[in-house]
C-alpha positions as CSV (number, residue, x, y, z in Angstrom):
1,X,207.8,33.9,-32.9
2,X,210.9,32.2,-34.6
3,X,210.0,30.5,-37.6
4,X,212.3,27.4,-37.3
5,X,212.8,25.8,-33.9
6,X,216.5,26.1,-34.0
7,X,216.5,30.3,-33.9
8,X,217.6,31.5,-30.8
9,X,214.5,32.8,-28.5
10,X,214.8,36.4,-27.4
11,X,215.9,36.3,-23.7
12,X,213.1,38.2,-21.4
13,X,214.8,41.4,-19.7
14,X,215.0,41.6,-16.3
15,X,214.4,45.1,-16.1
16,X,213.8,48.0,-18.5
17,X,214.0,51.6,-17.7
18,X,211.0,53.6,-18.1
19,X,209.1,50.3,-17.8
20,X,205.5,50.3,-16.5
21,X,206.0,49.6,-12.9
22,X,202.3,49.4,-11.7
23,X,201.7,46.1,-13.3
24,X,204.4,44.1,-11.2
25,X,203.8,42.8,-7.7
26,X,205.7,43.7,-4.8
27,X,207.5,40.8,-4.9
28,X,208.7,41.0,-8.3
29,X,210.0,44.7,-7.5
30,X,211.3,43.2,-4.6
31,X,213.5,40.9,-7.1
32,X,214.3,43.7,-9.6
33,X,215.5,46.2,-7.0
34,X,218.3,43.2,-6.1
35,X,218.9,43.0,-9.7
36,X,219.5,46.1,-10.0
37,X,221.7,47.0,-6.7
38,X,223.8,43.9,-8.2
39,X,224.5,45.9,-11.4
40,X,225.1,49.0,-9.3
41,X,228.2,46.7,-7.7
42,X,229.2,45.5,-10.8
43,X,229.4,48.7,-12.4
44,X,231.2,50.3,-8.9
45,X,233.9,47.4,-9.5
46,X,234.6,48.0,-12.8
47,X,235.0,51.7,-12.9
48,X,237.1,51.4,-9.3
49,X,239.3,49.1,-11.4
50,X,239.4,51.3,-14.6
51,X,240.2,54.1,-12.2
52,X,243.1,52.6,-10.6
53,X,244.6,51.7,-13.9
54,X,244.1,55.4,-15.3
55,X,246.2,56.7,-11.9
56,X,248.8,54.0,-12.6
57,X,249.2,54.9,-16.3
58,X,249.3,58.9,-15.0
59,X,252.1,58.3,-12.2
60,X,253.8,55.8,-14.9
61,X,254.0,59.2,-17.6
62,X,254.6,61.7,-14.9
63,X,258.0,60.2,-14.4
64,X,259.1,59.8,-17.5
């Protein structure tokens, strides 16, 4: 509980791993598996562009 009204409230996390799953309903594992394929993407992106900038930094040295 924050003790003066201007402290920032803890955001609620969408999803936890290891987090009791029994207690939501299907719906709301429903909405947490697209949360979670969303990340998935994310994640896919950035190491697809992190990978492509690692072989362009290797063909750059080989050269030299």
């Amino acid at each position: 509980m924050a003790i003066f009204d201007d402290e920032p409230k803890k955001k609620a996390r969408a999803h936890e791993i290891g987090q009791d799953l029994s207690l939501l309903s299907v719906g709301e594992l429903s909405e947490r598996i697209g949360i979670l394929r969303d990340e998935i993407s994310r994640l896919e992106a950035e190491l697809k562009t992190k990978d492509t900038t690692k072989s362009a930094a290797e063909a750059l040295f080989r050269r030299g």
